[in-house]
N, C-alpha and C positions, 0 to 999 in steps of 0.2 A: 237819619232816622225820621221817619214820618210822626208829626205832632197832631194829636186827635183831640178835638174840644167836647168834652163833656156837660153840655148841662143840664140844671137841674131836670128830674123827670118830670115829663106831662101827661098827667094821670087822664086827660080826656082824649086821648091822643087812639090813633087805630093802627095797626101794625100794620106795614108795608111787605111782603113777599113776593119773591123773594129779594132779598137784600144785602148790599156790597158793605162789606166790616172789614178795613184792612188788610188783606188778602185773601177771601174769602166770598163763597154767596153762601149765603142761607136762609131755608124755607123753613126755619122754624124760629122760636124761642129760640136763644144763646144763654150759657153760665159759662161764664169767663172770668175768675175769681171773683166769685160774691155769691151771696145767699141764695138769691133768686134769680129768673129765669126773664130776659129783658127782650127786647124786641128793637127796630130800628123805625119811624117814622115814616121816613122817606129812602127811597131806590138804592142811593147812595148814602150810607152814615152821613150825618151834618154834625151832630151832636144830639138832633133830638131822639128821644127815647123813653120810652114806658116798660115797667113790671108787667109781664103777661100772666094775664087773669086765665080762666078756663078757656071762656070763648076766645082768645087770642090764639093756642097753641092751633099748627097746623093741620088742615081737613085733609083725611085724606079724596085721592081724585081719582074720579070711575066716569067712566071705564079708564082702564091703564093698558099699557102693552110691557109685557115681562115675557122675555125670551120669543117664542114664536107665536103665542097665546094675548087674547084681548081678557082682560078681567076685569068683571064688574061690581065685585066687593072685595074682601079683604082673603087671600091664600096663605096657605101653608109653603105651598111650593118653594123649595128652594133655601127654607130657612132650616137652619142644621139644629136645631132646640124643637121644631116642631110647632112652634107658636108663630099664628096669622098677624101678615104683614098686610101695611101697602103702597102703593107710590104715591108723592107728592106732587108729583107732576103724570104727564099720560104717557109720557115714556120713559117707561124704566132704564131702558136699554140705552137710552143716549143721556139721561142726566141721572142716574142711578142714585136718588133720594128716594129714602124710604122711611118708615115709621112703623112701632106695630101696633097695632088696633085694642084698643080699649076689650 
């Protein structure tokens, strides 16, 4: 089993995106048992890590490519609830991260 050093957070610290945790990338904020919503420092987890504030959580990125379409703000398309999404990165289609829109 892989051993992961925690330490303490660095409140001045600026998120890295996206970012390797264990088996995993992620282009956002993480909650992984605990309160709040953390982020990684650098490319690869070290151990450093900060609580993300507002401006930490992920922008979304425009233009995007979703399905045959280039989008330059936030679409409905595609989402079964009806509420606009968007991608985190500019192609949807090959890294299928997304978020929905404020």
């Amino acid at each position: 089993m892989e051993t992961i050093t925690h330490l303490p957070e660095v409140k001045e610290g600026k998120c890295f995106f996206p970012f390797h945790y264990r088996d995993g990338i992620f282009y956002d904020c993480v909650q992984f048992k605990v309160k709040h919503k953390w982020c990684s420092l650098n490319e690869t987890y070290e151990g450093y890590w900060k609580y993300c504030s507002e401006e930490d959580f992920a922008k979304c990125v425009f233009p995007f490519w979703y399905r045959h379409l280039i989008y330059w703000g936030c679409t409905e398309d595609g989402d079964s609830f009806g509420k606009a999404w968007c991608s985190l990165t500019q192609n949807y289609n090959k890294d299928k991260v997304w978020k929905y829109c404020d």
